[in-house]
N, C-alpha and C positions, 0 to 999 in steps of 0.2 A: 854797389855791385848788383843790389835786386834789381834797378835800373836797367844796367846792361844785360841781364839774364832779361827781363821783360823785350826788351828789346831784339836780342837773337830771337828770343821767340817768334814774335812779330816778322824778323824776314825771313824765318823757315818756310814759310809759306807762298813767300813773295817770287816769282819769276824772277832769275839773274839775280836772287840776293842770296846769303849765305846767314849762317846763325851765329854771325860774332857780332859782339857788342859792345859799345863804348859809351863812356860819359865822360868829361870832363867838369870837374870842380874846382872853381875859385873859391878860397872862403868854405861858406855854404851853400855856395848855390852853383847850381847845374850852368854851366854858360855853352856846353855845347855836348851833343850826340849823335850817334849816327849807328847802322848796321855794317856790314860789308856788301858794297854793291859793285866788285868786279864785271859781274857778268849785267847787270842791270843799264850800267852808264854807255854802253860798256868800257872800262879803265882798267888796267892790269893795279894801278895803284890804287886803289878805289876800297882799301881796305876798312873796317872801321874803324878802326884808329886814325889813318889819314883821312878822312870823311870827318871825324869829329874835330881835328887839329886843324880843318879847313875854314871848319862854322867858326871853330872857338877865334881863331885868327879875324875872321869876319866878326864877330859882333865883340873882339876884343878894341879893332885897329888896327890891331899889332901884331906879329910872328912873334914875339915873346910871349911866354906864356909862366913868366915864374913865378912860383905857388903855388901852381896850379898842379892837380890831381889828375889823372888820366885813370879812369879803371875801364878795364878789359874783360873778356871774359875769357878768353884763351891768352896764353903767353903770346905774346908780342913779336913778330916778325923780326927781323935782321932791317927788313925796311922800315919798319914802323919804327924800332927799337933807336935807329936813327934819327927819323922823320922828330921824335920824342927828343933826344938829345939839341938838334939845331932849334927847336921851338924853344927850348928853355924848360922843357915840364920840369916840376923837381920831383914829383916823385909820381912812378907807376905801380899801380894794383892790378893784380893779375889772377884769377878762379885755375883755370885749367892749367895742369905742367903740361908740358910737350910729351913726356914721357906716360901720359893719362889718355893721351889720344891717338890716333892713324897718325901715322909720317907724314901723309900726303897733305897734312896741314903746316907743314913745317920745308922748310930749302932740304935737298937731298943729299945733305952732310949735316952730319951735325956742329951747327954754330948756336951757340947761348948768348941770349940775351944782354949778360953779365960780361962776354968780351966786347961787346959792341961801347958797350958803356965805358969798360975800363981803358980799351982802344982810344976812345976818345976824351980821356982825360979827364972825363968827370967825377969829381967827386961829390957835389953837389944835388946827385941825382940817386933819390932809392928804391931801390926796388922791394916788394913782398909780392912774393907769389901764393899760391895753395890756397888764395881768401874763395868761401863756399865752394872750394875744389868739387866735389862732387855733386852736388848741383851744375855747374858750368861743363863737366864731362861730361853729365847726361846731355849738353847737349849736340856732341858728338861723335864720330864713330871710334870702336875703342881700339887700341894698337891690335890685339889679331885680328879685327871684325874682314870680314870679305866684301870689301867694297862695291857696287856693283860701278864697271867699266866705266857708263856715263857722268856717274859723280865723281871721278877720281880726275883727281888736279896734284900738280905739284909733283907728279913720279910718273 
């Protein structure tokens, strides 16, 4: 997870990138990462979870990925939380709750993580979320914060 927090870090800064973070682990070892670059690519799917699910796929071979570890630094989209299920990941690590951050990181009802998964019949795949929770919040805006106009996405 320091990973992916080093990581957000790194695209706070970047034009068209955002501060979420990913890693994926096989085993021990790292096989694939990435930031969020919606606005960079520009990709509406360009998140960091599908950015890292792309490489790992790439220097795997292969769309399967089981065994394989996903950590995150915000909870996981409805699209990623998918994108995670058809790859095979078995299990997702997640810093920030949805509930720890602005809405405007999240679809404009609320859907969890946990039906997407149980939706699709998995049981093979687990989830923990809260890991360095607060670390991973600080590194976004907090549910009352006052967004300013041009950073607000997703509402």
């Amino acid at each position: 997870m320091r990973r992916a927090i080093a990581l957000a870090r790194e695209a706070d800064g970047k034009p068209g990138a955002s501060p979420i973070g990913c890693v994926i682990v096989c085993g021990e070892k790292i096989i694939a990462e990435g930031h969020n670059e919606v606005d960079l690519r520009p990709d509406p799917t360009a998140h960091a979870e599908i950015v890292a699910i792309r490489r790992a796929a790439e220097h795997l071979g292969s769309s399967e990925m089981r065994g394989a570890t996903l950590y995150s630094t915000l909870q996981p989209c409805g699209m990623c939380s998918m994108a995670s299920i058809w790859a095979k990941i078995g299990r997702i690590v997640y810093g920030a709750q949805r509930n720890r951050v602005h809405r405007m990181y999240f679809e404009d009802r609320h859907l969890d993580t946990m039906d997407f998964i149980t939706d699709a019949f998995r049981n093979d795949l687990t989830l923990t979320g809260g890991i360095l929770a607060k670390d991973c919040a600080a590194l976004y805006y907090k549910p009352d914060d006052d967004v300013p106009v041009e950073e607000q996405g997703n509402i």
